[in-house]
Structure formats: structure tokens, C-alpha cells
Chimera marker file (.cmm) of the C-alpha trace (Angstrom):
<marker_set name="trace">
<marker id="1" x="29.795" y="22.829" z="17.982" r="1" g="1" b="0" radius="0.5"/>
<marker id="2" x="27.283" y="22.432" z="14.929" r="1" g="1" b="0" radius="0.5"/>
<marker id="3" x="24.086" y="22.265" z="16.658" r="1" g="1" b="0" radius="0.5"/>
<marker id="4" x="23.532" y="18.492" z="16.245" r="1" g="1" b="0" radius="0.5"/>
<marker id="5" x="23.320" y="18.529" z="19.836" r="1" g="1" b="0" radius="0.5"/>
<marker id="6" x="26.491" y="16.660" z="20.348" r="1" g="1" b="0" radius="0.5"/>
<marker id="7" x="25.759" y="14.168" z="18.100" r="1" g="1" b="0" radius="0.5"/>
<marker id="8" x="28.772" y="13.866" z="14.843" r="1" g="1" b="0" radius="0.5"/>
<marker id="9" x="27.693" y="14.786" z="11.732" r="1" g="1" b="0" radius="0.5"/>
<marker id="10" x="23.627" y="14.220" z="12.862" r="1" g="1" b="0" radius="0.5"/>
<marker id="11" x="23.964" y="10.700" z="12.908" r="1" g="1" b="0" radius="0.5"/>
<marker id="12" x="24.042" y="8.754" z="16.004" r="1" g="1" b="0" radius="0.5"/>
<marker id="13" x="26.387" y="5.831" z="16.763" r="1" g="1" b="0" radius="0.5"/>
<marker id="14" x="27.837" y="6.709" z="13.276" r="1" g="1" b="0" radius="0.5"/>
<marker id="15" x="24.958" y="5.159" z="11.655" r="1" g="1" b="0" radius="0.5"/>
<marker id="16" x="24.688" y="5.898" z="7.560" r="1" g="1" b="0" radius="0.5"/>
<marker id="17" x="21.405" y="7.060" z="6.759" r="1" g="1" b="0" radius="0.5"/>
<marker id="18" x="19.567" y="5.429" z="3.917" r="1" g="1" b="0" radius="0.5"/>
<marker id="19" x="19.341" y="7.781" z="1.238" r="1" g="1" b="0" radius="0.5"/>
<marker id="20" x="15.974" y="9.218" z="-0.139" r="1" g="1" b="0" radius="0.5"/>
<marker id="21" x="14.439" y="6.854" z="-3.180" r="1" g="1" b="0" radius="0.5"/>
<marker id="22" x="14.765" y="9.442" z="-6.568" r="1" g="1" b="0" radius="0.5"/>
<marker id="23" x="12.016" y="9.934" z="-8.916" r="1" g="1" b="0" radius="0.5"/>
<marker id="24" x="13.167" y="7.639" z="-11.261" r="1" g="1" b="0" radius="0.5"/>
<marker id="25" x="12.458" y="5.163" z="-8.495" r="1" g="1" b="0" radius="0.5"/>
<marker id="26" x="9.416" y="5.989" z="-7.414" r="1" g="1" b="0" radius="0.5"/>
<marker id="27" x="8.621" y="5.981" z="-11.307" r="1" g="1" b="0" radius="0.5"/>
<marker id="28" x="9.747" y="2.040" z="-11.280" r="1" g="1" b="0" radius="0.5"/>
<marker id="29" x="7.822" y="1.467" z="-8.606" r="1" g="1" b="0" radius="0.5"/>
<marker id="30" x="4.856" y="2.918" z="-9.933" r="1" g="1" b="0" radius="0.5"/>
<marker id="31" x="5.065" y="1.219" z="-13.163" r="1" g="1" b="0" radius="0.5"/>
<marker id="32" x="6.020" y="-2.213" z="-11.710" r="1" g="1" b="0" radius="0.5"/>
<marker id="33" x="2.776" y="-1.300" z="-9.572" r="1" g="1" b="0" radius="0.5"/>
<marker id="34" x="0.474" y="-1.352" z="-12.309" r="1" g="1" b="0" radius="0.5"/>
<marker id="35" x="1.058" y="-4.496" z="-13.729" r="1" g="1" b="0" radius="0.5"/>
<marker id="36" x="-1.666" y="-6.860" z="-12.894" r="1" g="1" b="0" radius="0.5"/>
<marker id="37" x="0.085" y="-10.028" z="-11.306" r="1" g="1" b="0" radius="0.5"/>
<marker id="38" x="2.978" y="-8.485" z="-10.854" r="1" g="1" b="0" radius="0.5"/>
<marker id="39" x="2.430" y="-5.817" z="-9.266" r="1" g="1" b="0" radius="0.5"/>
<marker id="40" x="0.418" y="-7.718" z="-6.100" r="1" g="1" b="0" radius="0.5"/>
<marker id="41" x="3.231" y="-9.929" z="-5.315" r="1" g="1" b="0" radius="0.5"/>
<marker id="42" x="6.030" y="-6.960" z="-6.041" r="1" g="1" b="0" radius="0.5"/>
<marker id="43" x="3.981" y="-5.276" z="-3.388" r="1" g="1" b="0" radius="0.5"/>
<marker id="44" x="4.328" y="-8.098" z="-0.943" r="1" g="1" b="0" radius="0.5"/>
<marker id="45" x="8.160" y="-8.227" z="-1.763" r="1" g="1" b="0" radius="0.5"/>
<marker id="46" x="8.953" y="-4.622" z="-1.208" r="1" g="1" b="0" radius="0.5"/>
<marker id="47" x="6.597" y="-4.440" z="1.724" r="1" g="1" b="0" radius="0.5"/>
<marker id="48" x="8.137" y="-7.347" z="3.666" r="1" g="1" b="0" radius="0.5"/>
<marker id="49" x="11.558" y="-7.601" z="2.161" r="1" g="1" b="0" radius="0.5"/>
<marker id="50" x="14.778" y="-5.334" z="3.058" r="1" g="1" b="0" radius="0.5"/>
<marker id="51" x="15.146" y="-2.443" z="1.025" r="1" g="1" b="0" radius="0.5"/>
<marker id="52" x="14.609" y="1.197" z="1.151" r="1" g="1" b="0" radius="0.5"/>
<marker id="53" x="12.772" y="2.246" z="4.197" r="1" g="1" b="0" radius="0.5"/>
<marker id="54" x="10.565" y="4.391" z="2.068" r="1" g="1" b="0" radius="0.5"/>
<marker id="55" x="9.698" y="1.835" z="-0.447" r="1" g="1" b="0" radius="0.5"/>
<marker id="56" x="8.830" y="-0.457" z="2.451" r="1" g="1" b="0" radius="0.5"/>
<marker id="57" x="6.497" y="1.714" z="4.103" r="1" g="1" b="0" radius="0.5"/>
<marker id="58" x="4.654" y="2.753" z="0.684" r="1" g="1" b="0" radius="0.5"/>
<marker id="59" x="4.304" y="-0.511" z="-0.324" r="1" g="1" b="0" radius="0.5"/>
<marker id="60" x="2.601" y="-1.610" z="3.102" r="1" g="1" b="0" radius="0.5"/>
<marker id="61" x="0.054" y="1.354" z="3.013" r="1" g="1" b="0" radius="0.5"/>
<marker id="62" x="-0.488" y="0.170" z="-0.112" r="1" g="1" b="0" radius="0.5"/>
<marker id="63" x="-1.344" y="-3.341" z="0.938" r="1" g="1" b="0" radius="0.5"/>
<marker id="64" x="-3.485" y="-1.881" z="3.422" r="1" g="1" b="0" radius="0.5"/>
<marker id="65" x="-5.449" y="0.192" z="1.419" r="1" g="1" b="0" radius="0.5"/>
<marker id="66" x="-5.990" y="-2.629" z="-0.969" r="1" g="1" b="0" radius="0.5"/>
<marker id="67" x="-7.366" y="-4.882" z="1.840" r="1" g="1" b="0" radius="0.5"/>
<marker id="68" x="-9.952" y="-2.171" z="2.528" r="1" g="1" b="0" radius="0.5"/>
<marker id="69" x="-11.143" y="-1.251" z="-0.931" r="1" g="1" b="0" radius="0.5"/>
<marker id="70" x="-11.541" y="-5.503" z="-1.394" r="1" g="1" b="0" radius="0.5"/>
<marker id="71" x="-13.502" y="-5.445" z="1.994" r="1" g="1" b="0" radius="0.5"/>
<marker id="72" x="-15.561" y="-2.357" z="1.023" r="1" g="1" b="0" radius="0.5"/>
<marker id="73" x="-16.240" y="-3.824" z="-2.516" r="1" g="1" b="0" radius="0.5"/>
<marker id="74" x="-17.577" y="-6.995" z="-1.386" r="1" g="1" b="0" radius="0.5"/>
<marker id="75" x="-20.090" y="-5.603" z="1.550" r="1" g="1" b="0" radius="0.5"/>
<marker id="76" x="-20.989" y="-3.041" z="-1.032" r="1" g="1" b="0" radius="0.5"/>
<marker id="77" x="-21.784" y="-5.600" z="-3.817" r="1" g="1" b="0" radius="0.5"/>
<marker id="78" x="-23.091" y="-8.375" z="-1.057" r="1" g="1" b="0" radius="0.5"/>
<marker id="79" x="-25.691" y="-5.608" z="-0.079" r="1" g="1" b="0" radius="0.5"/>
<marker id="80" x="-26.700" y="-5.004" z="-3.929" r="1" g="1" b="0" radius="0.5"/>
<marker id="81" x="-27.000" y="-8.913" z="-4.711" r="1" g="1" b="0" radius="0.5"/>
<marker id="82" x="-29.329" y="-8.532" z="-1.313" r="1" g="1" b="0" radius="0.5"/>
<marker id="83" x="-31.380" y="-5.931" z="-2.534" r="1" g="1" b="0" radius="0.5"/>
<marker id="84" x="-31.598" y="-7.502" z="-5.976" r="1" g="1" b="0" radius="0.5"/>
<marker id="85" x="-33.214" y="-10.688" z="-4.248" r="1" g="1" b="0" radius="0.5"/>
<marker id="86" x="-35.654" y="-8.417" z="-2.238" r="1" g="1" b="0" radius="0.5"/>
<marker id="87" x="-36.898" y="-6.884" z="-5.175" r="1" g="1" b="0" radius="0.5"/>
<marker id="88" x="-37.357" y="-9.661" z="-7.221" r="1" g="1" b="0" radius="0.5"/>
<marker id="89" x="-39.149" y="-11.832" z="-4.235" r="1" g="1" b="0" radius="0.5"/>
<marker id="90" x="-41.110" y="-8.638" z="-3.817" r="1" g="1" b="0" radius="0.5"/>
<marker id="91" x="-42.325" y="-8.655" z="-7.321" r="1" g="1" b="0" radius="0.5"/>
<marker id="92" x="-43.518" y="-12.193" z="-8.010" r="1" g="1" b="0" radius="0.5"/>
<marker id="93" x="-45.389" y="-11.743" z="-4.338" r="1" g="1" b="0" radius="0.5"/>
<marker id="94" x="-49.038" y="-11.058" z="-4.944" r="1" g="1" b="0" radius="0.5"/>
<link id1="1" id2="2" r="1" g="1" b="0" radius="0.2"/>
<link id1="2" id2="3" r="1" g="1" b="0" radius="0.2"/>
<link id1="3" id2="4" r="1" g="1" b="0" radius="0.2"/>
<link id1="4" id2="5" r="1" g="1" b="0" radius="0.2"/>
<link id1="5" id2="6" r="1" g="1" b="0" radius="0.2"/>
<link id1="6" id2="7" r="1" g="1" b="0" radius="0.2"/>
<link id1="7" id2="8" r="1" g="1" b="0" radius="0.2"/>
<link id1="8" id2="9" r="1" g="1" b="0" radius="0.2"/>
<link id1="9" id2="10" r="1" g="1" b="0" radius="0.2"/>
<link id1="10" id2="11" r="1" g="1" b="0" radius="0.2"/>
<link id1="11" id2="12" r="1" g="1" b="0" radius="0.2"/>
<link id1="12" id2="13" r="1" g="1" b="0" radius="0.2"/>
<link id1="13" id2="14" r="1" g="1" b="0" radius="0.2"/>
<link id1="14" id2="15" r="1" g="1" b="0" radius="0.2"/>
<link id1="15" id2="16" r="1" g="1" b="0" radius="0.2"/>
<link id1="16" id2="17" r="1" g="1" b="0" radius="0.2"/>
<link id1="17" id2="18" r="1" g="1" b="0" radius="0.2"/>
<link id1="18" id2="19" r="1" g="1" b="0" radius="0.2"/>
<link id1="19" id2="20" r="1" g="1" b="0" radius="0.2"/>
<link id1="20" id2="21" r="1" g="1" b="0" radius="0.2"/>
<link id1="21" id2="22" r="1" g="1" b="0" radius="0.2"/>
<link id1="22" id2="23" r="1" g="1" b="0" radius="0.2"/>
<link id1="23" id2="24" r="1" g="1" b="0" radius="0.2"/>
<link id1="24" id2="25" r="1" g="1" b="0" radius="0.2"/>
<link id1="25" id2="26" r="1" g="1" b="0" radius="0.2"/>
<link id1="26" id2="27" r="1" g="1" b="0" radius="0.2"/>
<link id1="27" id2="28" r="1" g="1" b="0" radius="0.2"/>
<link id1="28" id2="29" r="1" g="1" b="0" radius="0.2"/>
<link id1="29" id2="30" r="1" g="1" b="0" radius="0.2"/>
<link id1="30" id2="31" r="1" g="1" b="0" radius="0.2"/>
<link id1="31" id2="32" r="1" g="1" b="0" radius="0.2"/>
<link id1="32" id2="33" r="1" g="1" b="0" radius="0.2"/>
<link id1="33" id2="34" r="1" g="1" b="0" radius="0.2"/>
<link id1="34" id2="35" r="1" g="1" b="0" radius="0.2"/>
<link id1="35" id2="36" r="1" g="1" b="0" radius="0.2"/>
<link id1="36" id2="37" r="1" g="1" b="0" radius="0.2"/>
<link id1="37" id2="38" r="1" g="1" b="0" radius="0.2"/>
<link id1="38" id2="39" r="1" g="1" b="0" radius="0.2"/>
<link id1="39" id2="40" r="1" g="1" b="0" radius="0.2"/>
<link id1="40" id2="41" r="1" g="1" b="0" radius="0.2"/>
<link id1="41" id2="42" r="1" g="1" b="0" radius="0.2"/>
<link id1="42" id2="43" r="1" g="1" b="0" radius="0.2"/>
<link id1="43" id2="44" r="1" g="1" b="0" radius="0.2"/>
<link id1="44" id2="45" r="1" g="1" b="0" radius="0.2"/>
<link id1="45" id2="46" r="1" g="1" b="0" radius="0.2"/>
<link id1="46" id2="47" r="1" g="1" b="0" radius="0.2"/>
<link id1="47" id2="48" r="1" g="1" b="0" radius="0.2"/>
<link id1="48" id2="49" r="1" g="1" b="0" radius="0.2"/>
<link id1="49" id2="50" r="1" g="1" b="0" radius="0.2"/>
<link id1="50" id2="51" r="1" g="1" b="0" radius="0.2"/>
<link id1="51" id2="52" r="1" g="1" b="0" radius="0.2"/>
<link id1="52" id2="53" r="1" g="1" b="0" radius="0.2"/>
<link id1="53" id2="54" r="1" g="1" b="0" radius="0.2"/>
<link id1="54" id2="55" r="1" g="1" b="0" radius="0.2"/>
<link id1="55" id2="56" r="1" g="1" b="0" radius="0.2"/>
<link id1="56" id2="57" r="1" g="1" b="0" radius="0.2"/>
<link id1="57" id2="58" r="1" g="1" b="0" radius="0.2"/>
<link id1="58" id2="59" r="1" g="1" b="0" radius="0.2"/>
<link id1="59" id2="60" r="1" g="1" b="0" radius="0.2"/>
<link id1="60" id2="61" r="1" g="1" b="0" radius="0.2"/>
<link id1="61" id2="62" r="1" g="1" b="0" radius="0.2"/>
<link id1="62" id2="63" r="1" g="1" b="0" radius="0.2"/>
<link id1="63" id2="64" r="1" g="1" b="0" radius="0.2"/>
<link id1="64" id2="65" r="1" g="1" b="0" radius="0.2"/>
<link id1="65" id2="66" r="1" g="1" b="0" radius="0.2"/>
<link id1="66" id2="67" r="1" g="1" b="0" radius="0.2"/>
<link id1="67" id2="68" r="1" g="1" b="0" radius="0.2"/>
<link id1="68" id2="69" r="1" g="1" b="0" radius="0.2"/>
<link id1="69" id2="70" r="1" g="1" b="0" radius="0.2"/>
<link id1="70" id2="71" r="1" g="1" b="0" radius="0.2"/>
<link id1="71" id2="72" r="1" g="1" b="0" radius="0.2"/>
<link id1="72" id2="73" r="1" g="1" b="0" radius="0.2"/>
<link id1="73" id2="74" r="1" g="1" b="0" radius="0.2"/>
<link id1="74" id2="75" r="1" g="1" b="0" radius="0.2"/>
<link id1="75" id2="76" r="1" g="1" b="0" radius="0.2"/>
<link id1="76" id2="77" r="1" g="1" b="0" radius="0.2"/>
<link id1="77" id2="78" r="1" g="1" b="0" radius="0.2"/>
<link id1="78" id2="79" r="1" g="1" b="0" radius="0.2"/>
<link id1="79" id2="80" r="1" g="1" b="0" radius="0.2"/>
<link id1="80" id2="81" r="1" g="1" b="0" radius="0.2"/>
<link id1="81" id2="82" r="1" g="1" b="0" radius="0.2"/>
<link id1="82" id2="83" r="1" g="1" b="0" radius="0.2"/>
<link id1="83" id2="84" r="1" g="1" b="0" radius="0.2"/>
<link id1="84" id2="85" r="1" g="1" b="0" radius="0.2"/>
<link id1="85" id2="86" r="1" g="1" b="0" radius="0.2"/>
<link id1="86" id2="87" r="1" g="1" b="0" radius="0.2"/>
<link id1="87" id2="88" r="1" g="1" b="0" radius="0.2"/>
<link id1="88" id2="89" r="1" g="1" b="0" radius="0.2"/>
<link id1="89" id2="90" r="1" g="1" b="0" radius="0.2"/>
<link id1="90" id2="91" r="1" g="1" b="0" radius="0.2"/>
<link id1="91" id2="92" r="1" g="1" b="0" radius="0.2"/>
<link id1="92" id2="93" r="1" g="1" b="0" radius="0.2"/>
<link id1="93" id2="94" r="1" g="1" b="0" radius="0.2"/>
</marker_set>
């Protein structure tokens, strides 16, 4: 026996499993990334498309971490605009 715990080869129900993504991948995907309009909607592909599991499940961390940074940004520059207006009311107050 070869320790797979009965299982052939380590792969149940003869499954093939999906190899890793190589650097030069990751390199694309990178690059591809940091293209303004591209990369937003290549994001949205890979994320939601079939492809390499690992791609898939950057690519939606991604998207997620881009939602927060946009929500973050805007209740960070909402509450500068407010204090902006505060200060200037306060100032032409007598």
C-alpha cells in the first residue's frame, strides 16, 4: 500500500488534479492586472470564469479587496469634505 489511505495514486474517483499556475503565469496575471481598464474587467473574467482554481480564487480576493479600499476611500474622503465644511462655516461665524 502507498499510504494514500486506499485511495490510487492520491486522487479520488480518478480525478486529474489541476496543475499549479507557474511563475510565468502569475507574471501574466500580474501584468494584465495593472493595466487600467483592463485589468478590472480581466479580474471579473478570471474571477467568475473557468480556469485555474488558483487564478480564480486570487482574482476574487482581489475583487474583494478592491471593494473595500473603494468603500474605505470614500467614507474617508466624505468625512474630510465634512470637516472642510465645518471649518469653513466655523470661520465666517462671528
Amino acid at each position: 500500500m502507498d499510504n494514500n489511505y486506499g485511495v490510487p495514486n492520491g486522487v479520488p474517483n480518478g480525478e486529474q488534479l489541476e496543475r499549479p499556475m507557474s511563475l510565468g503565469d502569475w507574471l501574466i496575471t500580474i501584468i494584465v492586472q495593472a493595466i487600467p481598464c483592463v485589468g478590472i474587467i480581466m479580474l471579473f473574467v478570471w474571477a467568475f470564469g473557468q480556469g485555474n482554481t488558483n487564478r480564480r480564487n486570487y482574482c476574487r480576493a482581489a475583487l474583494i479587496m478592491t471593494a473595500v479600499g473603494i468603500v474605505l476611500g470614500v467614507i474617508f474622503y466624505a468625512s474630510m469634505a465634512s470637516m472642510m465644511v465645518n471649518l469653513i462655516n466655523s470661520s465666517y461665524s462671528y
